[in-house]
C-alpha positions in Angstrom: 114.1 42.3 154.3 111.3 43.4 156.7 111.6 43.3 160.4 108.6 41.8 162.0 109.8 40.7 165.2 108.2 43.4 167.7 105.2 41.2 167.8 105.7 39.3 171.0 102.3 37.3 170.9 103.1 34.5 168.3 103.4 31.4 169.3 106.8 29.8 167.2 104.3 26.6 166.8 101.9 27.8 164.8 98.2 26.2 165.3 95.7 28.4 163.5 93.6 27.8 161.0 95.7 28.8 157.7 95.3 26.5 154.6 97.5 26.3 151.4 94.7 28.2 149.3 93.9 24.8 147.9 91.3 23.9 150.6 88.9 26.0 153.1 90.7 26.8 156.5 89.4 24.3 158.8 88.4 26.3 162.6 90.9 25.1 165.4 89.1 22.7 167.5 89.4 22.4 171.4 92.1 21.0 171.9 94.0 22.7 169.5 92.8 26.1 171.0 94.0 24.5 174.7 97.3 23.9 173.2 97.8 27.5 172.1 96.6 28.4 175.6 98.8 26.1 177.5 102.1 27.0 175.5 101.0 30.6 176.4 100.8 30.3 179.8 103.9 27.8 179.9 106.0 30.8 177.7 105.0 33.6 180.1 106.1 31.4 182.9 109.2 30.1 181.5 110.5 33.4 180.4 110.0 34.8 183.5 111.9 31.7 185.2 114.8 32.3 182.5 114.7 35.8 183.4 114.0 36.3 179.2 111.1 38.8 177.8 108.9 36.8 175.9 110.0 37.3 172.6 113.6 36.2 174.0 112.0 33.2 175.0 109.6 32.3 172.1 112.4 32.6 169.5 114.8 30.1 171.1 114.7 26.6 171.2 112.9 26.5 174.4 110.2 28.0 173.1 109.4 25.7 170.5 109.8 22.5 172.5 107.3 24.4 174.8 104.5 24.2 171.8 105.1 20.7 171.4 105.1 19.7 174.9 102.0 21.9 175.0 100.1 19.9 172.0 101.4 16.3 173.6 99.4 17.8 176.9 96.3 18.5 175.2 95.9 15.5 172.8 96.7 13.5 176.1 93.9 14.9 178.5 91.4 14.5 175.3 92.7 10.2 175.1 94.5 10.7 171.8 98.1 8.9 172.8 98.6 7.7 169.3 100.7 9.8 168.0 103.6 12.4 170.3 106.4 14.5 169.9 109.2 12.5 171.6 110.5 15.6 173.8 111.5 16.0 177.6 110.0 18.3 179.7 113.4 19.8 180.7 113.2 21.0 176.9 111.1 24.0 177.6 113.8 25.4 180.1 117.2 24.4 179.3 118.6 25.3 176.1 121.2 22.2 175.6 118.4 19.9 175.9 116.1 21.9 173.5 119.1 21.9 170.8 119.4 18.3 171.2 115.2 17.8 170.8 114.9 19.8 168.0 118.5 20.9 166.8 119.9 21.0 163.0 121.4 17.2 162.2 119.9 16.5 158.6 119.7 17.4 155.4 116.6 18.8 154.5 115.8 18.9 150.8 112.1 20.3 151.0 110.5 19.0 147.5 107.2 21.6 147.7 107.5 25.4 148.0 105.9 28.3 146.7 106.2 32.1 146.2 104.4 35.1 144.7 106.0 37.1 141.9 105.4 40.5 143.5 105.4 42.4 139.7 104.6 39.6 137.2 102.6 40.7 134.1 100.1 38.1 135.5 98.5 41.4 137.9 98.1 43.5 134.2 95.3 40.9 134.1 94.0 40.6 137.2 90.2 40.9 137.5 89.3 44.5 139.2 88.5 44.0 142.8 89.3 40.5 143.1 91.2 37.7 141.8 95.0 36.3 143.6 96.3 39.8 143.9 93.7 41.8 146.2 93.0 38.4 148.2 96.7 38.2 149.4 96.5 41.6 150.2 94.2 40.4 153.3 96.9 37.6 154.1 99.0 38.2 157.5 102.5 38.2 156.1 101.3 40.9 153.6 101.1 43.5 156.3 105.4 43.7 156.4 105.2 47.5 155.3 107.4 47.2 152.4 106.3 48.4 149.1 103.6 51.3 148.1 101.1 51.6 145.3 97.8 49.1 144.5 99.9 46.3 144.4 102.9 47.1 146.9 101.8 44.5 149.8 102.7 41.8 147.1 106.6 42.5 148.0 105.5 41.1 151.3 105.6 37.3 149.6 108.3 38.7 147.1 111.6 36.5 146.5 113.5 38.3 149.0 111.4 37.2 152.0 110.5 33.8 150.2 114.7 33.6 150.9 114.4 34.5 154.2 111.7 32.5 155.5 113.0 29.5 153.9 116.8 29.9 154.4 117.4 31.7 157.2 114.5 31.0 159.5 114.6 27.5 158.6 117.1 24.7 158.3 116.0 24.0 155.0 118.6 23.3 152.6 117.4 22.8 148.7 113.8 23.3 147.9 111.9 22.6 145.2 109.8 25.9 143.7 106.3 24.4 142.3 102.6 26.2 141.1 99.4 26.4 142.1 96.5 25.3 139.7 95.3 28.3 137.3 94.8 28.9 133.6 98.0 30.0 131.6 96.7 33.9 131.4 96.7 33.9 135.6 100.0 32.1 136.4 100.9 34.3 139.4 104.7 32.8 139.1 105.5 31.6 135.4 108.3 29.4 134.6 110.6 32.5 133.4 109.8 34.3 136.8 110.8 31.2 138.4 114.1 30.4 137.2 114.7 34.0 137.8 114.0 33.5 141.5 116.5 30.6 141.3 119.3 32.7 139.6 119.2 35.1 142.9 120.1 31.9 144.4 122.2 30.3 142.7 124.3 33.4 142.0 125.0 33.3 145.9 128.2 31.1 144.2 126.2 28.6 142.6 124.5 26.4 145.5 121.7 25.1 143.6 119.5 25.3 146.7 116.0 25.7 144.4 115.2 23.3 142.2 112.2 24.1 139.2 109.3 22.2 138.1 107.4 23.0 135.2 103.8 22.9 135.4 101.6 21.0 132.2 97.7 20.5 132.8 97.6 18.4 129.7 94.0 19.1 129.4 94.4 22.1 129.0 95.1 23.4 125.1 98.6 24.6 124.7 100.2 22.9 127.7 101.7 19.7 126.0 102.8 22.0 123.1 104.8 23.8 125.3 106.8 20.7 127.4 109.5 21.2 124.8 110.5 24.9 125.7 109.0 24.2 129.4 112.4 21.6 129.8 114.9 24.3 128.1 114.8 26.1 131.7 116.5 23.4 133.5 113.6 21.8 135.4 114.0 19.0 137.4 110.2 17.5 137.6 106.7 18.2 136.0 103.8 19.5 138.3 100.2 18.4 137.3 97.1 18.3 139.2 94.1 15.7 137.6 91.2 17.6 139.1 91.9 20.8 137.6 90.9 21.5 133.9 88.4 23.2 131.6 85.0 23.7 132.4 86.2 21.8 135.9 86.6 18.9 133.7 89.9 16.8 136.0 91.6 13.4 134.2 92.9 10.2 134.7 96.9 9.9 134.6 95.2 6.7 132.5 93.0 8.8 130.4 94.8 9.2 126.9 95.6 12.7 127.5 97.7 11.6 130.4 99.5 9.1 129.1 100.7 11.3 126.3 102.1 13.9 129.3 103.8 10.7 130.6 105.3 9.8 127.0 106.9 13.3 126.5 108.2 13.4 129.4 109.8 10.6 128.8 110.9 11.6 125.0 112.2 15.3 127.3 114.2 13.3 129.5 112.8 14.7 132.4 111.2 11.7 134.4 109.7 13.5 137.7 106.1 13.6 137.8 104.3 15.4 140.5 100.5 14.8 140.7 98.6 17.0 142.8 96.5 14.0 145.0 94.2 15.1 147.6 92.6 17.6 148.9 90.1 18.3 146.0 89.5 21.4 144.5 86.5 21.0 143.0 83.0 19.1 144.1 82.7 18.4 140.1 86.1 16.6 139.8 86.3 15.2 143.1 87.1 11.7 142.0 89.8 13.1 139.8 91.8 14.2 143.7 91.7 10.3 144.6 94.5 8.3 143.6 93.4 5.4 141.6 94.9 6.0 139.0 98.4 5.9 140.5 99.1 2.1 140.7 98.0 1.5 136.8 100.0 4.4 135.6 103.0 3.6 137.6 103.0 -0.1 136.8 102.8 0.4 133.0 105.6 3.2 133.3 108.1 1.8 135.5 111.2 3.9 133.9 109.0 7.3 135.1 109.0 8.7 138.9 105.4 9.4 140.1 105.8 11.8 143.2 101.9 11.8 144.7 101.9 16.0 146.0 99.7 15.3 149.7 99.8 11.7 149.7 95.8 11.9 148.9 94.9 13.1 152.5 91.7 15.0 152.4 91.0 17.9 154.9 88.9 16.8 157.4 88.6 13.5 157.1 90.6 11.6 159.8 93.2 8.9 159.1 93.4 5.5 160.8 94.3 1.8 160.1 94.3 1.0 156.2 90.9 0.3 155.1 90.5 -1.3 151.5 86.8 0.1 151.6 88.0 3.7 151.4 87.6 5.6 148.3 90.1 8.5 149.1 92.5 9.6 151.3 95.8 7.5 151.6 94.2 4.1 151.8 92.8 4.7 148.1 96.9 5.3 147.4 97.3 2.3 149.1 94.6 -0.1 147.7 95.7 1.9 143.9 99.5 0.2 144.1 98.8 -3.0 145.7 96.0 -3.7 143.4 98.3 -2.8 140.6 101.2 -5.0 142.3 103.8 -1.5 142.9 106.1 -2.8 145.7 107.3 -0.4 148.4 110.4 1.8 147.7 109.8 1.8 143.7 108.6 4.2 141.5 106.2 6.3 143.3 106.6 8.1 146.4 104.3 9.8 148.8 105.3 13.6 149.0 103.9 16.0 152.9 103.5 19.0 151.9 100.3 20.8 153.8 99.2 17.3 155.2 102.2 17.4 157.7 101.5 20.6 158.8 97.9 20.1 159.2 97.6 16.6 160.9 101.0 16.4 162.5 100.5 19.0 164.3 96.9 19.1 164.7 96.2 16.0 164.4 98.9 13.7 165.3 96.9 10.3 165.7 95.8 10.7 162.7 99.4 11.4 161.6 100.6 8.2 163.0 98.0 6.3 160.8 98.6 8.3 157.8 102.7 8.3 158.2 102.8 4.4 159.3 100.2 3.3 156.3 103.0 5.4 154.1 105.9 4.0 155.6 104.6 0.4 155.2 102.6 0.6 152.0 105.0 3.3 149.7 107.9 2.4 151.4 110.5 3.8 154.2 112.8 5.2 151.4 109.9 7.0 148.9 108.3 9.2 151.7 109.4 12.6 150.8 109.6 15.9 152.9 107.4 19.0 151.6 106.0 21.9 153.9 103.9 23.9 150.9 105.7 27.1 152.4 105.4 29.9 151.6 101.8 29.8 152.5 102.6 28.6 156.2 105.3 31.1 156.6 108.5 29.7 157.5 108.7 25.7 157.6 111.0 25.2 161.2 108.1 24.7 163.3 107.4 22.1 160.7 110.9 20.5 160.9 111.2 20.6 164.4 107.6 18.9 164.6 109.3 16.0 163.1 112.1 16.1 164.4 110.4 14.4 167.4 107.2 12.8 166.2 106.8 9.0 167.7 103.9 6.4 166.9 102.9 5.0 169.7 103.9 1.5 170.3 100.6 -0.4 170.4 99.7 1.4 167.0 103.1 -0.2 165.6 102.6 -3.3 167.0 99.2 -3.5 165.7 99.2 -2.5 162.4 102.7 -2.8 161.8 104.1 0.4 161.6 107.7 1.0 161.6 109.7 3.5 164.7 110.7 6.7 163.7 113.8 6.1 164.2 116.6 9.2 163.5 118.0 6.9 160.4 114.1 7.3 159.0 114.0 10.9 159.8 117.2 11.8 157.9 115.3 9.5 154.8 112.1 11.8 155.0 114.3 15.2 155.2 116.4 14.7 152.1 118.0 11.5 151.6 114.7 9.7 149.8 114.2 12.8 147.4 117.8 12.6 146.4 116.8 9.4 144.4 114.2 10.4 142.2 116.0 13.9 141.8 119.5 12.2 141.2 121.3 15.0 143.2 124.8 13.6 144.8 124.6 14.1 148.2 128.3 15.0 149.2 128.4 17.4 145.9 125.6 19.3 147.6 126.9 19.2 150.8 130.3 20.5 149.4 128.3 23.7 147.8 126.4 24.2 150.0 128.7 24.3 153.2 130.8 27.2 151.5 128.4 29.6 149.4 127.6 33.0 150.5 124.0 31.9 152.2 125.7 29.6 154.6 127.6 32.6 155.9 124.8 34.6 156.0 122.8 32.6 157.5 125.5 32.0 160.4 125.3 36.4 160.8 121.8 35.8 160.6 121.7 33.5 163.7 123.6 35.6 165.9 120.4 38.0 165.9 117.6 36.2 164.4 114.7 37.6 163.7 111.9 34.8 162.6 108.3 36.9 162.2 106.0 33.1 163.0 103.6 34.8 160.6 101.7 33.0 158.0 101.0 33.8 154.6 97.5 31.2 153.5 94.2 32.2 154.0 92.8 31.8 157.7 88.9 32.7 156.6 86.4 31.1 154.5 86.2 34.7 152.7 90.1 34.9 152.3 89.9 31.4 150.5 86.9 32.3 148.2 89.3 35.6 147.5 91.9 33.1 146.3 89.9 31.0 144.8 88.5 33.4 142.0 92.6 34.0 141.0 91.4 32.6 137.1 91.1 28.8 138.0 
């Protein structure tokens, strides 16, 4: 595994502008830029105070309750109090307090990750000079050193660091390894690469820490075909998305195409859908990324698990109350199930991955709106924890966002949004994707409190070494790069 940790200058909160490769990186605003500035400032003078360099400083506890102080400061002098990370000030200089602000307590079962086969046959056909391969060679994290040749920065985003970032700078526990959109020829992880990755893992005296999905665009020839073998690897859910196709032709989960997806995964036995809502793709499918199609599909299947990937939020476009007018974003999730009469804590569930990130910590009025219109609409038990990591590096400054994220009261009290209270935090973290995954908690908890990456983890700790780098494109260009990967 790479050392990276020379690099005092990162901040363990990261605000910059890195997207998932699924949408253009959005440029900090103002206040987000006066956040990085004020945690700056604040870490130089802590440190000093604690009699710490700075990277001593930035990779304890302290340090990350100093970003989030830092954001709650500059959302605060801009009149956004809506939504706050629930944190003392004593936080950013005393360790005990940090610990208990943003310590380990839960279970985190983190249902969205992703990772790059660094020698899959996928680069044999690679367009020259562009496509997945020579765009992540621009990407941060692939600057690590390790590897040689044309293709050597891809060991940068290989499994081994895909292990490290997730389970030893992180308190993840069990995460789910999904796809990204692209035609079969392009995959850059395929389902045999995958379970692969998960055999490292599991090997580690069988923890079942990753979980697999299988991904079917059933518009796409070939894909329904291929359920059948897809299942013999074990998988535990199907990953679609409806705006991706042919010819940037999306579906319908209710155009007959999906509904036969739906059926055979049924017939498999596997009975975990996750549909890729949200931050379109393409301007010719748009409508295909909104989720109207959700509350007809879920009704008429009510035996199936519908898991909505980014809970519909669109880049950009801010969340507030519910409004039935709304054509995307969550409210179009919202108006989909209650038009269709699907009741709270049922059959579909509202999955963060990338819309945390982005508007909890960027964004966190809007994240009050978009979590509390979750809460109340999809339910307190079917909101479901996802970071879309690797492309944001290492998921703890995620988790410890969340750890202390508070609506405000007069949003709850005026639009009925629940507190998040530490009983709803341990829900989102694991316990709610348990259901839909049927995984017994104290069987996990048994494994995974005595295999061989617990220990290692524990040596890990004493002398941690957590890089903050991120691995999505932070440029328009970088995105474009990834973008041409063979969609």
């Amino acid at each position: 595994m790479s050392d990276m940790s020379k690099d005092d200058s990162r901040l363990p909160i990261k605000l910059d502008s890195t997207s998932n490769g699924e949408f253009a990186p959005r440029p900090l605003d103002a206040i987000s830029r006066r956040a990085n500035a004020l945690a700056r400032d604040a870490a130089d003078t802590h440190a000093r105070r604690l009699g710490l360099s700075r990277r001593q400083f930035l990779v304890s506890g302290c340090g990350a309750a100093t970003g989030l102080l830092a954001i709650n400061a500059a959302h605060a002098a801009a009149g956004r109090p809506g939504g706050f990370f629930e944190i003392s000030a004593e936080a950013a200089t005393d360790a005990d307090a940090a610990a208990e602000a943003i310590g380990k307590r839960e279970f985190i079962f983190d249902v969205q990750g992703h990772y790059v086969n660094p020698e899959g046959a996928w680069l044999g056909r690679t367009p020259k000079g562009g496509g997945m391969a020579r765009a992540l060679a621009g990407m941060p994290k692939a600057g690590c050193g390790l590897g040689s040749g044309e293709y050597g920065h891809l060991q940068c985003l290989g499994p081994e660091e895909f292990i490290k970032d997730v389970f030893m700078d992180s308190d993840t526990d069990v995460m789910v390894l999904s796809f990204v959109p692209s035609s079969r020829e392009l995959e850059p992880l395929t389902i045999e690469e995958a379970a692969a990755t998960r055999d490292i893992v599991d090997k580690m005296e069988g923890s079942h820490r990753l979980l697999l999905h299988a991904k079917v665009q059933p518009n796409q020839a070939g894909d329904l075909d291929d359920m059948e073998r897809l299942a013999g690897f074990g998988i535990s859910a199907w990953k679609t998305y409806t705006q991706w196709g042919p010819e940037a032709r999306g579906f319908w989960m209710t155009d007959e195409v999906g509904i036969e997806f739906v059926e055979r995964a049924r017939q498999l036995g596997v009975r975990n859908i996750c549909i890729h809502k949200g931050i379109p793709l393409r301007a010719e499918s748009y409508e295909h990324s909104t989720c109207r199609d959700i509350g007809p599909i879920a009704k008429r299947f009510p035996d199936v698990n519908f898991l909505i990937y980014h809970s519909g939020w669109v880049p950009g476009a801010a969340e507030g109350p519910y409004d039935p007018a709304r054509a995307d974003g969550v409210d179009a999730l919202v108006t989909s199930l209650l038009e269709a009469g699907v009741a709270p804590n049922s059959n579909v569930y509202a999955e963060l991955g990338s819309t945390w990130r982005f508007v909890g910590l960027r964004e966190p009025d809007s994240a009050a709106h978009l979590l509390g219109k979750l809460f109340r609409y999809v339910g307190e038990d079917n909101v479901l924890w996802g970071t879309d990591s690797i492309w944001y590096g290492s998921p703890q400054d995620q988790i410890q966002a969340f750890r202390t994220f508070q609506i405000a009261e007069e949003l709850r009290e005026r639009h009925g949004y629940p507190e998040i209270t530490a009983a709803l935090r341990r829900k989102v973290f694991g316990l709610n994707a348990l259901k839909p995954y049927a995984l017994p908690l104290e069987l996990l908890q048994d494994k995974l409190g005595s295999d061989a990456l617990t220990a290692q983890r524990a040596s890990y700790l004493e002398n941690p070494a957590p890089s903050f780098r991120t691995y999505g494109p932070k440029t328009r260009r970088e995105f474009l790069h990834l973008q041409g990967m063979g969609g």
